[in-house]
N, CA, C and O atoms as a DFTB+ gen file, in Angstrom:
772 C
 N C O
     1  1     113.189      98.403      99.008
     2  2     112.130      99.388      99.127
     3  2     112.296     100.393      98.002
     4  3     113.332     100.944      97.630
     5  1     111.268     100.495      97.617
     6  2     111.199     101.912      96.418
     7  2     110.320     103.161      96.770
     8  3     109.242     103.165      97.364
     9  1     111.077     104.290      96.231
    10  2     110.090     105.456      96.740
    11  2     108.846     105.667      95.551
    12  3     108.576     105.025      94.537
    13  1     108.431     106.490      95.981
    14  2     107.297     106.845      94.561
    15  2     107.470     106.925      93.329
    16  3     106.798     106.698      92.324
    17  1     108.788     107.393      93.630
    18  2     109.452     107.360      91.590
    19  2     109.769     106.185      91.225
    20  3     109.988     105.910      90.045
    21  1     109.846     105.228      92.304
    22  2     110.185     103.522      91.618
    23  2     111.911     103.653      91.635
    24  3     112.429     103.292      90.578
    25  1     112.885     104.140      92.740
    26  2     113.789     104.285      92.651
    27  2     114.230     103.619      93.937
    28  3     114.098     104.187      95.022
    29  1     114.753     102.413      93.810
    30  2     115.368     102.259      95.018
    31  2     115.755     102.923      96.179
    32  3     116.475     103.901      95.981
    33  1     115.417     102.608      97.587
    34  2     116.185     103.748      98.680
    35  2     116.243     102.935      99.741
    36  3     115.297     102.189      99.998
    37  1     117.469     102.975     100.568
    38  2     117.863     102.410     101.912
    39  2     116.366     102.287     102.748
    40  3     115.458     103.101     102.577
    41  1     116.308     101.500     103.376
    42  2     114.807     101.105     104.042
    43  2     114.742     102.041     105.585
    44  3     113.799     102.664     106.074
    45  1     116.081     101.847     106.058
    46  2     116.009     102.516     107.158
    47  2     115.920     104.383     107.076
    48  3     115.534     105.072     108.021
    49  1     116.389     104.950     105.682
    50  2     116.418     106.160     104.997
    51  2     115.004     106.387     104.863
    52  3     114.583     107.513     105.128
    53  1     114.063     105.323     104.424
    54  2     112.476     105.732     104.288
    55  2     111.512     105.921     105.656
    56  3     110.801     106.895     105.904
    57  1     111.663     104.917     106.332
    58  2     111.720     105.028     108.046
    59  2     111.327     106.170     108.491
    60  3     110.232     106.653     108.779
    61  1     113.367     106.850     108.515
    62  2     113.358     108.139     109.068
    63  2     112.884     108.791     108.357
    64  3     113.267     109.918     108.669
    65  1     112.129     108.871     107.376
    66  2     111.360     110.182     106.551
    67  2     110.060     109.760     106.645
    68  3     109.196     110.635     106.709
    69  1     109.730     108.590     106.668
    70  2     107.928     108.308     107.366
    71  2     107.856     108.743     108.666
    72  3     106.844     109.442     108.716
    73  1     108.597     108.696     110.196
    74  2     108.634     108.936     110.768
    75  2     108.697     110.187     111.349
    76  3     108.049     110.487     112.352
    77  1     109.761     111.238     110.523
    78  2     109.844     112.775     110.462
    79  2     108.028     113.267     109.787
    80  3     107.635     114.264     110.392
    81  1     107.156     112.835     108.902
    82  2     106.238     112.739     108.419
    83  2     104.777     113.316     109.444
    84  3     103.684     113.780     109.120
    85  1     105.372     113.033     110.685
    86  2     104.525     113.161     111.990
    87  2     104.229     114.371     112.047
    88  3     104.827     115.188     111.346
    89  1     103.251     114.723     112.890
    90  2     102.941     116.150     113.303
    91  2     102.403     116.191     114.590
    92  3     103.118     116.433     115.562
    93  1     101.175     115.971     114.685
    94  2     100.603     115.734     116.137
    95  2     101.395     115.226     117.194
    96  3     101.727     115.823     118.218
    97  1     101.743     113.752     116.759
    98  2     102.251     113.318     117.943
    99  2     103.642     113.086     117.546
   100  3     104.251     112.086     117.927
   101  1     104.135     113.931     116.835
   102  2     105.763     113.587     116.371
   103  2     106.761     113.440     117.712
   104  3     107.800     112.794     117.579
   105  1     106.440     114.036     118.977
   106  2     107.409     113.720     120.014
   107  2     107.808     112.331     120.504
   108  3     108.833     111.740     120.845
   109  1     105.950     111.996     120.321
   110  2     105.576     110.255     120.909
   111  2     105.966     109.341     120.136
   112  3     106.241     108.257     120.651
   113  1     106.121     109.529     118.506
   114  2     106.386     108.612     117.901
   115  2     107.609     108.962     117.274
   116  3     107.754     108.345     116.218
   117  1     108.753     109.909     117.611
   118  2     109.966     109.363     117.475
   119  2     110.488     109.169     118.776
   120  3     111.700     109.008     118.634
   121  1     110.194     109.106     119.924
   122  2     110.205     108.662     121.486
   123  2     110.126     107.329     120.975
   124  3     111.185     106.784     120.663
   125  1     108.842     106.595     120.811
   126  2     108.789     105.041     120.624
   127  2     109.388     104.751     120.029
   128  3     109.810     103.648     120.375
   129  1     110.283     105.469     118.162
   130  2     110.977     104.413     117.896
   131  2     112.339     104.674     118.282
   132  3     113.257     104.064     117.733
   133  1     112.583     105.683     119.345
   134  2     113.957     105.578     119.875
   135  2     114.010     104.427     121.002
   136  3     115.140     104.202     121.438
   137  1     113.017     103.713     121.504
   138  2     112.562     103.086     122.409
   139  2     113.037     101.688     121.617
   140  3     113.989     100.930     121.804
   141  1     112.005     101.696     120.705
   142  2     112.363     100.544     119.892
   143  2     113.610     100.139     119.349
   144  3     114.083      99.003     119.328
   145  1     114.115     101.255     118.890
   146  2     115.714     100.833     118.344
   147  2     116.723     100.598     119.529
   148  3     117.519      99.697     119.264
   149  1     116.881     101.118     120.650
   150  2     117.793     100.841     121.385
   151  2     117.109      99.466     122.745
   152  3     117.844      98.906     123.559
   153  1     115.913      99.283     122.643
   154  2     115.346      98.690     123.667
   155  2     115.457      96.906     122.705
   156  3     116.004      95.905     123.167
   157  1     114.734      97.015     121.282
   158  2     114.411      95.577     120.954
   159  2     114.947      95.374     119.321
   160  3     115.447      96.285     118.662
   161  1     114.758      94.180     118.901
   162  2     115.154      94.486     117.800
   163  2     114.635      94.926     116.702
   164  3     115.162      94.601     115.638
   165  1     113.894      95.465     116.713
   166  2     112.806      96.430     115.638
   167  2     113.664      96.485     114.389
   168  3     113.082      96.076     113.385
   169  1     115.180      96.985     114.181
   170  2     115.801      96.981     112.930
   171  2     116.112      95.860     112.460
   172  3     116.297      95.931     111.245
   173  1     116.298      94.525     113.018
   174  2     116.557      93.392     112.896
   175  2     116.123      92.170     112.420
   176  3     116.565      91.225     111.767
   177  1     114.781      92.621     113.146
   178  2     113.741      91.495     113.101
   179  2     113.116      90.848     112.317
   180  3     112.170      91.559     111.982
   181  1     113.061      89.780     111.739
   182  2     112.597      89.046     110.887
   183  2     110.755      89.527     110.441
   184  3     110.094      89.828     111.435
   185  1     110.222      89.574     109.481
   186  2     108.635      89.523     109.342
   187  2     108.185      88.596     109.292
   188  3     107.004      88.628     108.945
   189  1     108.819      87.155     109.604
   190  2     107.975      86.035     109.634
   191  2     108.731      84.742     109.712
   192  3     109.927      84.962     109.906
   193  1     108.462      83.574     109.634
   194  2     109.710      82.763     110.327
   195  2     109.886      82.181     109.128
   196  3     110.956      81.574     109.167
   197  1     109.198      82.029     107.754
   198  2     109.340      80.995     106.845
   199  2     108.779      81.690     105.687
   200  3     109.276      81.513     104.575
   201  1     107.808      82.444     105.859
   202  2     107.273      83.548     104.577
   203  2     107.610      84.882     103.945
   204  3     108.382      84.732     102.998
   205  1     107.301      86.033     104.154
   206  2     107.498      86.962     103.545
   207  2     108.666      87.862     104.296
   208  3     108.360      88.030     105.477
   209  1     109.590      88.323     104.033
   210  2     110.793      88.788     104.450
   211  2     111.223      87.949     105.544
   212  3     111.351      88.787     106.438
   213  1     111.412      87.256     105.857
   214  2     112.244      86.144     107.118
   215  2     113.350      85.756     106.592
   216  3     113.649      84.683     106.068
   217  1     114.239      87.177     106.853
   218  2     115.339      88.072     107.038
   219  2     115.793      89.072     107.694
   220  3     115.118      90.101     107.741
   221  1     116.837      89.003     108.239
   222  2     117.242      89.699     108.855
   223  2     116.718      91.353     108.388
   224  3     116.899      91.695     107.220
   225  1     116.154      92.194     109.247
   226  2     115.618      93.503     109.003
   227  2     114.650      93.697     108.228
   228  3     114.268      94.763     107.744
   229  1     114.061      92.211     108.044
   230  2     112.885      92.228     107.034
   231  2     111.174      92.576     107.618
   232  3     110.096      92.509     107.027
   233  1     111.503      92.928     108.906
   234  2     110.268      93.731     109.471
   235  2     110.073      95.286     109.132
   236  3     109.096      95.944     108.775
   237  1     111.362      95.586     109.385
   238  2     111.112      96.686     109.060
   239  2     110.734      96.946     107.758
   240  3     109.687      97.582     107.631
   241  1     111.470      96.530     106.513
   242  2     111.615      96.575     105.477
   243  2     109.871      96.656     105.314
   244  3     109.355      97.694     104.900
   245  1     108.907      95.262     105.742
   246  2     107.704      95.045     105.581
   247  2     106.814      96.123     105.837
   248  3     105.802      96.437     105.211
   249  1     107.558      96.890     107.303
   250  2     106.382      98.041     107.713
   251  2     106.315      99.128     106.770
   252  3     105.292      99.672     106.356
   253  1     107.867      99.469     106.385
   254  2     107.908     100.519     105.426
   255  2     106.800     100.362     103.944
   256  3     105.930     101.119     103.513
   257  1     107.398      98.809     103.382
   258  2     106.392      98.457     102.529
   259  2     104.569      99.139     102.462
   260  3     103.911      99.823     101.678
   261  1     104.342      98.438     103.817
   262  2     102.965      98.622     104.294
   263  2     102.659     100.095     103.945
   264  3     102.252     100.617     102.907
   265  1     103.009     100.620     105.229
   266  2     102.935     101.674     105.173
   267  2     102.875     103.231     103.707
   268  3     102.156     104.229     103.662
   269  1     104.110     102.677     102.633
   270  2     103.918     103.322     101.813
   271  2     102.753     103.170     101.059
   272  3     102.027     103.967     100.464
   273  1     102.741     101.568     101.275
   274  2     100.897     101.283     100.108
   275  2      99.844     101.708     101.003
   276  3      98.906     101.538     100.224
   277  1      99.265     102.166     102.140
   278  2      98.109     102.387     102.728
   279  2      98.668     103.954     102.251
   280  3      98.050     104.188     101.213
   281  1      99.604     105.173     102.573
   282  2      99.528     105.668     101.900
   283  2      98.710     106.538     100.730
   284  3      98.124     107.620     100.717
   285  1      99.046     105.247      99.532
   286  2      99.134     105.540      98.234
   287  2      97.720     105.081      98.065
   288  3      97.024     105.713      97.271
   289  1      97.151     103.965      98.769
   290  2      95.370     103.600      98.827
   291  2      94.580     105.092      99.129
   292  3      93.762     105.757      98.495
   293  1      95.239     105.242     100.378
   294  2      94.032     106.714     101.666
   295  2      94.462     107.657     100.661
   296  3      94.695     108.759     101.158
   297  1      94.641     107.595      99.445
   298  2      95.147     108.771      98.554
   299  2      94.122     108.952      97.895
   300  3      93.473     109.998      97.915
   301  1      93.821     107.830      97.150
   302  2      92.406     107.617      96.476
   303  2      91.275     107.226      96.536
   304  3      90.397     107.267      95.674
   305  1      91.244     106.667      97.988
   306  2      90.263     105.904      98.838
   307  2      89.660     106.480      99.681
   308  3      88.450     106.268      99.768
   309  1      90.480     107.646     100.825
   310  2      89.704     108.135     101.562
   311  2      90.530     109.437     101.850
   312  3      90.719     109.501     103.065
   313  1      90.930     110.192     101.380
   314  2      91.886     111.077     101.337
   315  2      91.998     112.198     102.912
   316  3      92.846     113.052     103.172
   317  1      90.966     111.817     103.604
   318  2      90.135     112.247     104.638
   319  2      91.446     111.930     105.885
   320  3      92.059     112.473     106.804
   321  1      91.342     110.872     105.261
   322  2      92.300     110.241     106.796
   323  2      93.379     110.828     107.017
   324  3      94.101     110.666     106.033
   325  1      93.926     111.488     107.868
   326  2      95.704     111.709     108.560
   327  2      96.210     110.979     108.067
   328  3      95.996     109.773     108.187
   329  1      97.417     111.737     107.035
   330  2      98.751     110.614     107.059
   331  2      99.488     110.171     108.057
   332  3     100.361     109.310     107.952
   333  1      99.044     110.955     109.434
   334  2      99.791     110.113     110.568
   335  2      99.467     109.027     110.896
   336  3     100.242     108.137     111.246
   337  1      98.040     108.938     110.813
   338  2      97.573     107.650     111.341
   339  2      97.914     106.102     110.397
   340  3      98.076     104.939     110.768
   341  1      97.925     106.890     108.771
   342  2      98.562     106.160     108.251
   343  2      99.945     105.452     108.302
   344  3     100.196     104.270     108.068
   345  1     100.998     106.721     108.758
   346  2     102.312     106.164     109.354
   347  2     102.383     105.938     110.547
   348  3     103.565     105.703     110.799
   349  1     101.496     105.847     111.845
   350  2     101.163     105.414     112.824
   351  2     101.136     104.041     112.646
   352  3     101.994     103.296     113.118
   353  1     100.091     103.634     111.917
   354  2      99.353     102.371     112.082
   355  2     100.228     101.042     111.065
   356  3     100.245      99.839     111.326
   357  1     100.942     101.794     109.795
   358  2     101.493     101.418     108.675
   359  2     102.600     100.673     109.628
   360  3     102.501      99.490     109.956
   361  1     103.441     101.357     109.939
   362  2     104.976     101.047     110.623
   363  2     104.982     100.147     112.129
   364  3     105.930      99.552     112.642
   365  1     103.936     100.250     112.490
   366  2     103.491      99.815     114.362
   367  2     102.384      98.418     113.748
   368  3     102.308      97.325     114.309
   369  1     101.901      98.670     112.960
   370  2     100.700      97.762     113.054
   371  2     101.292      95.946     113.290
   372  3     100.431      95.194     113.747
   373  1     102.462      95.421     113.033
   374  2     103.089      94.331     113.127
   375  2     104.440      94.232     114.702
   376  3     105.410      93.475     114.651
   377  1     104.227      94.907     115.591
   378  2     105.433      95.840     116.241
   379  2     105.292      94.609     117.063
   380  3     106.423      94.420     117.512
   381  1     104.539      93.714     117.480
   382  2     104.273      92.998     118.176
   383  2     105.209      91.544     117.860
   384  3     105.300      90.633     118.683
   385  1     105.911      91.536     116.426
   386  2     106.566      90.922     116.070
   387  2     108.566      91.228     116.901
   388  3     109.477      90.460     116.591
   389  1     108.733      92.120     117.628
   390  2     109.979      92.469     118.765
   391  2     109.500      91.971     119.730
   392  3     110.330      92.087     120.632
   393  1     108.532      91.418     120.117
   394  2     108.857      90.574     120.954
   395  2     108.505      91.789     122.522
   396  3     107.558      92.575     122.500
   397  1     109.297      91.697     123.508
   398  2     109.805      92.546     124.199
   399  2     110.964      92.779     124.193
   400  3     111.784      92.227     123.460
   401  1     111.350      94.233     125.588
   402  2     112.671      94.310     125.371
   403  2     113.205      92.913     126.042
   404  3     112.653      92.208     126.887
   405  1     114.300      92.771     125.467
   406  2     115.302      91.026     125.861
   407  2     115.010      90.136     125.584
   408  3     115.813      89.205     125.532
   409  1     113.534      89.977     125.229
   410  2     112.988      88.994     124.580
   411  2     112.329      88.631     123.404
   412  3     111.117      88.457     123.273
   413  1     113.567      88.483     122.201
   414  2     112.647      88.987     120.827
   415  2     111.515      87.735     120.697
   416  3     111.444      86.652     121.276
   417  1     110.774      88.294     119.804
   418  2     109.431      87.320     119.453
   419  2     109.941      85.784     118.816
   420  3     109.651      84.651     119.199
   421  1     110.973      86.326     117.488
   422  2     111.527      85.469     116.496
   423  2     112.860      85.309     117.169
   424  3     113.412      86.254     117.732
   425  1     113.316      84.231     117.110
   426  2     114.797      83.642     117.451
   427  2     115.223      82.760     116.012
   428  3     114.451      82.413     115.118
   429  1     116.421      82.567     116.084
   430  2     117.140      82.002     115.044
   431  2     116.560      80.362     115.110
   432  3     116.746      79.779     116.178
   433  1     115.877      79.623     114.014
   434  2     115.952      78.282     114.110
   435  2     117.326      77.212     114.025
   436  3     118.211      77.211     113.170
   437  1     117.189      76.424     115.074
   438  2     118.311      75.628     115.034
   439  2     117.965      74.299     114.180
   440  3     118.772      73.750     113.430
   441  1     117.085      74.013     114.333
   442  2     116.649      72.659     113.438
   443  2     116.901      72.736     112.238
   444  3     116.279      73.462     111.464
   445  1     118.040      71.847     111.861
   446  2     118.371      71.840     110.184
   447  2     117.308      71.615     108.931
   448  3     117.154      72.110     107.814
   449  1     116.582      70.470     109.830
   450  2     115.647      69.780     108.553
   451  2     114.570      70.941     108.196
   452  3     114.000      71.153     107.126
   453  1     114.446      71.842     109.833
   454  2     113.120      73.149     109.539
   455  2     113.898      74.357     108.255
   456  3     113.462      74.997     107.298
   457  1     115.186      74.185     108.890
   458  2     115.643      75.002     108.206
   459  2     116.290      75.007     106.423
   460  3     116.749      75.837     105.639
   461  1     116.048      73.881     106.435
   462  2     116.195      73.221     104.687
   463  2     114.384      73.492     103.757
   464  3     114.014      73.788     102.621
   465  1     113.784      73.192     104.983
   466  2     112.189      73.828     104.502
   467  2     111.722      74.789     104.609
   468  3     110.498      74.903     104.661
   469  1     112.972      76.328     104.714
   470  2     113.520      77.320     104.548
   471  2     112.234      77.928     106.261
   472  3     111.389      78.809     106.421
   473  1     112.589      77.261     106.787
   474  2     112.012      77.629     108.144
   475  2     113.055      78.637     109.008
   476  3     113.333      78.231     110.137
   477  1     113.589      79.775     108.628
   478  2     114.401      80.652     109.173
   479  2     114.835      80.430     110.470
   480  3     115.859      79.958     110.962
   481  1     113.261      81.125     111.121
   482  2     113.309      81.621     112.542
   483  2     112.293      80.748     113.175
   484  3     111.489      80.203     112.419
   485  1     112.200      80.513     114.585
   486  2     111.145      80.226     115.316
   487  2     110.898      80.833     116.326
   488  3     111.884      81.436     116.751
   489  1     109.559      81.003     117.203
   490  2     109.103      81.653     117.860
   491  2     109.784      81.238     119.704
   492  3     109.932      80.258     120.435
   493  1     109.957      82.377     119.712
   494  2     110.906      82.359     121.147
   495  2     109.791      81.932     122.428
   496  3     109.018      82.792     122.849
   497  1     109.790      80.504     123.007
   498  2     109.200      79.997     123.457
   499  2     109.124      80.458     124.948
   500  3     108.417      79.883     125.775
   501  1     110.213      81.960     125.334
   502  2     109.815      82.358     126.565
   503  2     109.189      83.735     126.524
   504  3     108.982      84.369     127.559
   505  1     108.932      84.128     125.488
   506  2     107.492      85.313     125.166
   507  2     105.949      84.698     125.249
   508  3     105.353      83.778     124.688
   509  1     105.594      85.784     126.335
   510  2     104.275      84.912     126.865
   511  2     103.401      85.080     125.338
   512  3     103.516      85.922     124.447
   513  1     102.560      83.973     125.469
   514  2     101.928      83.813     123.995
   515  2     101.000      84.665     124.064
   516  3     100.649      84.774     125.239
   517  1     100.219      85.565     123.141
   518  2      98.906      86.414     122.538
   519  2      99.715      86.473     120.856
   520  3     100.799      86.198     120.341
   521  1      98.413      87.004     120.491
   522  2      98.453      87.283     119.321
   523  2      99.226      88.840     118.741
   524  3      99.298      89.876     119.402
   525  1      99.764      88.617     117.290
   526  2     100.701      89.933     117.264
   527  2      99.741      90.807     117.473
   528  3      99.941      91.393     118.537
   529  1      98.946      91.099     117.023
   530  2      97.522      92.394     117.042
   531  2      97.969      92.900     118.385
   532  3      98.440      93.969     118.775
   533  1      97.576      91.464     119.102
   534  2      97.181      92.158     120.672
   535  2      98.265      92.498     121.075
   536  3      98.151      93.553     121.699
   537  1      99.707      91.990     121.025
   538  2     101.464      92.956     121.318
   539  2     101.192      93.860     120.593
   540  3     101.225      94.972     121.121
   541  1     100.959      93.815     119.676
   542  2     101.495      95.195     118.914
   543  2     100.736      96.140     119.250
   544  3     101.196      97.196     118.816
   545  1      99.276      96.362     120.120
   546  2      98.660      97.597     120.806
   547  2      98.960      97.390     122.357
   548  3      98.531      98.249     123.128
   549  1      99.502      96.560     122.742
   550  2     100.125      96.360     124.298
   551  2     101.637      97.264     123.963
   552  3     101.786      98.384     124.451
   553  1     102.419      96.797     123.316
   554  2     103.520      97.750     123.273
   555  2     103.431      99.332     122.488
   556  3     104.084     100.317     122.833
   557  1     102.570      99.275     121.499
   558  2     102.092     100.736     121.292
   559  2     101.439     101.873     122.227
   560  3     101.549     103.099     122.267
   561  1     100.749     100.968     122.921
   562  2      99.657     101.890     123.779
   563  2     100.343     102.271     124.909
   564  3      99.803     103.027     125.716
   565  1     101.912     101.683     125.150
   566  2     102.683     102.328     126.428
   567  2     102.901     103.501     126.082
   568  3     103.003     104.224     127.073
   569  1     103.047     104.140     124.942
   570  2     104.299     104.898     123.998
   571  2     103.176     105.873     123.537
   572  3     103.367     107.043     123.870
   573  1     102.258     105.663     122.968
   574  2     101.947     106.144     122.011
   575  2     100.097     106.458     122.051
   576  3      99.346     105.516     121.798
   577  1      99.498     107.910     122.406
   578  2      98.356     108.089     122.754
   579  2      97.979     107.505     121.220
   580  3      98.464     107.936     120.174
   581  1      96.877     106.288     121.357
   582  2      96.363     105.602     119.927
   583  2      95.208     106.317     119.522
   584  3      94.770     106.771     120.579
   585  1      94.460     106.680     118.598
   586  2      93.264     107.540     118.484
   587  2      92.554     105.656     118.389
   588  3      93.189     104.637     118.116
   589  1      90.853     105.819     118.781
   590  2      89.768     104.441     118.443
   591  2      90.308     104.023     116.986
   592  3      90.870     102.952     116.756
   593  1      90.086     104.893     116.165
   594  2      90.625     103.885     115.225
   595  2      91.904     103.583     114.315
   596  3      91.955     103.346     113.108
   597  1      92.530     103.634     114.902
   598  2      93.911     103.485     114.821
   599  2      93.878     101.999     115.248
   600  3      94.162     101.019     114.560
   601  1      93.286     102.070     117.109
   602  2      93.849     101.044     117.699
   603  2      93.129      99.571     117.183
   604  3      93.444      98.436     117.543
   605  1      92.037      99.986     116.200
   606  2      90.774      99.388     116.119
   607  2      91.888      98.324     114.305
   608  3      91.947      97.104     114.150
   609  1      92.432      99.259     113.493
   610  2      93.065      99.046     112.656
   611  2      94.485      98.311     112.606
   612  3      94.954      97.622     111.700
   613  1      95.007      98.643     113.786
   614  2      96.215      97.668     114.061
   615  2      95.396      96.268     114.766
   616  3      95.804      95.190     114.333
   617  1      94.511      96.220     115.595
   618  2      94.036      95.185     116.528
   619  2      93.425      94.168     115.068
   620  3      93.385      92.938     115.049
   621  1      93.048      94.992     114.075
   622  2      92.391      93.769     113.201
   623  2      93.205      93.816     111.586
   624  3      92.874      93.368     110.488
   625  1      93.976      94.311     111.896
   626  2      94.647      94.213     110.432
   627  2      94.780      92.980     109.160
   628  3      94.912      93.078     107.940
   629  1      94.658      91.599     110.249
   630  2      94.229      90.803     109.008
   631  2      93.084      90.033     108.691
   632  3      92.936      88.911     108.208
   633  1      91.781      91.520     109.351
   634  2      91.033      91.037     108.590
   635  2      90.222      89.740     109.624
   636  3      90.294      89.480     110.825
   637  1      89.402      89.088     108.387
   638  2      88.716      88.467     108.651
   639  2      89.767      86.965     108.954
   640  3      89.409      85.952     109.556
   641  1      90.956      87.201     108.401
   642  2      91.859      85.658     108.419
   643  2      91.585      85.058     110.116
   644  3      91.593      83.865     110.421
   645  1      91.368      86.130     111.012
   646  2      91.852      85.453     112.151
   647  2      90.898      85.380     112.935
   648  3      90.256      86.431     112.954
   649  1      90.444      84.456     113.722
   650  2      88.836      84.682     114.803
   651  2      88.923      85.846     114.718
   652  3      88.797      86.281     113.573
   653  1      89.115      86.637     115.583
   654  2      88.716      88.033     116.050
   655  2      88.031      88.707     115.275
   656  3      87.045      89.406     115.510
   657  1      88.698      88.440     114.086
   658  2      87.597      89.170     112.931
   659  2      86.599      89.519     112.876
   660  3      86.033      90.588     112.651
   661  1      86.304      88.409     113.130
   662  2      83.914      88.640     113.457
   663  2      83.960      89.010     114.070
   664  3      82.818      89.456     114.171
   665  1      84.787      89.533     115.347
   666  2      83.687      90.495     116.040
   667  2      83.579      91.779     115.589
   668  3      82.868      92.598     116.171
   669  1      84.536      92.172     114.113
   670  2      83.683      93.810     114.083
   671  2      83.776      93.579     111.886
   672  3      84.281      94.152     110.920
   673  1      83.001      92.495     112.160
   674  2      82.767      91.915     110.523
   675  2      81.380      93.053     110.364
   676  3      80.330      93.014     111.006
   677  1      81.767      94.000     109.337
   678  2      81.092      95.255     108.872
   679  2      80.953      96.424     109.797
   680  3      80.248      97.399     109.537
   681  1      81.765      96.256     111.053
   682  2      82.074      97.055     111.520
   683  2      83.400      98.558     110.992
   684  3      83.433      99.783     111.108
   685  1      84.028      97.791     110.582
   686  2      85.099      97.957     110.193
   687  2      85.570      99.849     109.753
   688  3      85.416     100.332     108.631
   689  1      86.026     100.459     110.734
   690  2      86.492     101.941     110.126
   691  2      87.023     101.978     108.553
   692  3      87.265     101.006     107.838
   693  1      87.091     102.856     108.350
   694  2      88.149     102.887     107.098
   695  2      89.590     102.524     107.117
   696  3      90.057     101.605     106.445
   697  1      90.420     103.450     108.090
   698  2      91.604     103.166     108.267
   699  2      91.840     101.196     108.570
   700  3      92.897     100.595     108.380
   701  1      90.747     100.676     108.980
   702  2      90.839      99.186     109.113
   703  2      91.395      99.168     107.688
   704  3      92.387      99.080     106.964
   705  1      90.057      99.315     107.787
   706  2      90.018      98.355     105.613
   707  2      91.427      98.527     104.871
   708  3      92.252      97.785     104.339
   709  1      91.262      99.932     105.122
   710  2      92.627     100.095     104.268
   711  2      93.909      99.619     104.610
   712  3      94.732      99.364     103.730
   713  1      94.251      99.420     106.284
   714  2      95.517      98.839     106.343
   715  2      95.309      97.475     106.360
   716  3      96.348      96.821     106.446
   717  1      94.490      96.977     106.315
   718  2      93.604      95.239     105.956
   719  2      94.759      95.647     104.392
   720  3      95.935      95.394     104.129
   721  1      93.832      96.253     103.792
   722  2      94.455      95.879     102.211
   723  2      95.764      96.856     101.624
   724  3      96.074      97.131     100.465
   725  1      96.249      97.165     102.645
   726  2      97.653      97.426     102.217
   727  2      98.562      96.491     102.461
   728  3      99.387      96.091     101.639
   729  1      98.405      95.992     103.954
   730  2      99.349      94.601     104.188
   731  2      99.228      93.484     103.439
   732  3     100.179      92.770     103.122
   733  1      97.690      93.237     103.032
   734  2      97.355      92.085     102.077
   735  2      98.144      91.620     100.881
   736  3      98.479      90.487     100.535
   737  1      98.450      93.398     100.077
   738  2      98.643      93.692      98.707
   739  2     100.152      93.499      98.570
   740  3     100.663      92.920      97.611
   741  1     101.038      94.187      99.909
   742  2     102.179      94.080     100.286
   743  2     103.042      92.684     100.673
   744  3     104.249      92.526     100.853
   745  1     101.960      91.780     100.723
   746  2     102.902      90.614     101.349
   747  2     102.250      90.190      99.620
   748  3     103.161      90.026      98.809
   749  1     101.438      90.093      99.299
   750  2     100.477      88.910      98.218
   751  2     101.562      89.274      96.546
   752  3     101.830      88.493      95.634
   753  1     101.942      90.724      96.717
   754  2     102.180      91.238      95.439
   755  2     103.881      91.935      95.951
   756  3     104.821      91.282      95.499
   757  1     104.105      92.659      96.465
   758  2     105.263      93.400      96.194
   759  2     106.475      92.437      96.566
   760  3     107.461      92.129      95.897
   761  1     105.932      91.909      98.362
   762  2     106.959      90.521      98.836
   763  2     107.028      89.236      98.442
   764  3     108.064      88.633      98.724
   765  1     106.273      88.735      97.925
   766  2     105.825      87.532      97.246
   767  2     107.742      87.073      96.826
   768  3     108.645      87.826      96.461
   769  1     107.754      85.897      97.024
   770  2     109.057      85.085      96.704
   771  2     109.204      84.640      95.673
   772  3     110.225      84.002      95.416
């Protein structure tokens, strides 16, 4: 992870300073991620089982990513928006990837041959199945009063990639769009292998 000056910095060091970043709901959202860190593996957790950080702590690493580029977009894009909602939505918008507590999402793959086709992790087959969108505002929305579009921006973050999409194709808030194309830019350009 790099800060704005392009200087390397501990990922979990950027975290706690996106997170301190809060105002409104700074109680609720360092509550959730004290929730998160001692409840699941949120510091741990892989971002994907075979693609972009699927590594150990490479979720987080990803949210921070995210998060700094929506940011650095709502800077010049819509300057309007809360940076909370930006570090709200930036850091939570994938949260659905922990799984629950005891039951992470991603488990270690045992299959050699998956794992020679650099297949890391696989999906823990006793987490009831939905989509991350829909965990990641099921476990947010315990924790964390969501403003409409917040919840509207994590629920569709990628966009048109996934059915759901159409149902709010030009609907779309700003804070969508923009964390649409911060995660986009973040996996396509900064994580890229």
């Amino acid at each position: 992870v790099f800060n704005f000056n392009g200087d390397e910095m501990d990922v979990k060091t950027k975290y706690k300073e996106l997170l301190n970043k809060t105002s409104e709901r700074k109680e609720e959202v360092l509550k959730f991620a004290e929730f998160l860190e001692a409840k699941t593996n949120w510091l741990t957790a892989p971002a994907s089982t075979r693609y972009h950080l699927n590594k150990e702590g490479g979720l987080l690493e990803h949210s921070v990513n995210v998060t700094e580029q929506l940011l650095k977009i709502k800077t010049c894009l819509s300057p309007e928006i809360l940076d909370e909602s930006c570090i709200i939505t930036g850091l939570f918008h994938d949260i659905g990837k922990v799984g629950l507590p005891g039951k992470p999402y991603y488990i270690p793959n045992d299959n050699k041959w998956e794992i020679g086709k650099g297949i890391l992790y696989k999906i823990n087959p006793e987490v009831t199945a939905m989509g991350i969108a829909a965990r990641s505002i099921f476990i947010a929305a315990q924790h964390l009063r969501l403003k409409e579009d917040e919840a509207q921006a994590i629920a569709y973050h990628d966009g048109l990639f996934v059915p759901e999409g159409e149902s709010i194709k030009h609907k779309e808030k700003p804070l969508t769009l923009l964390l649409h194309w911060a995660d986009y830019w973040t996996v396509r350009t900064i994580e890229k292998k």
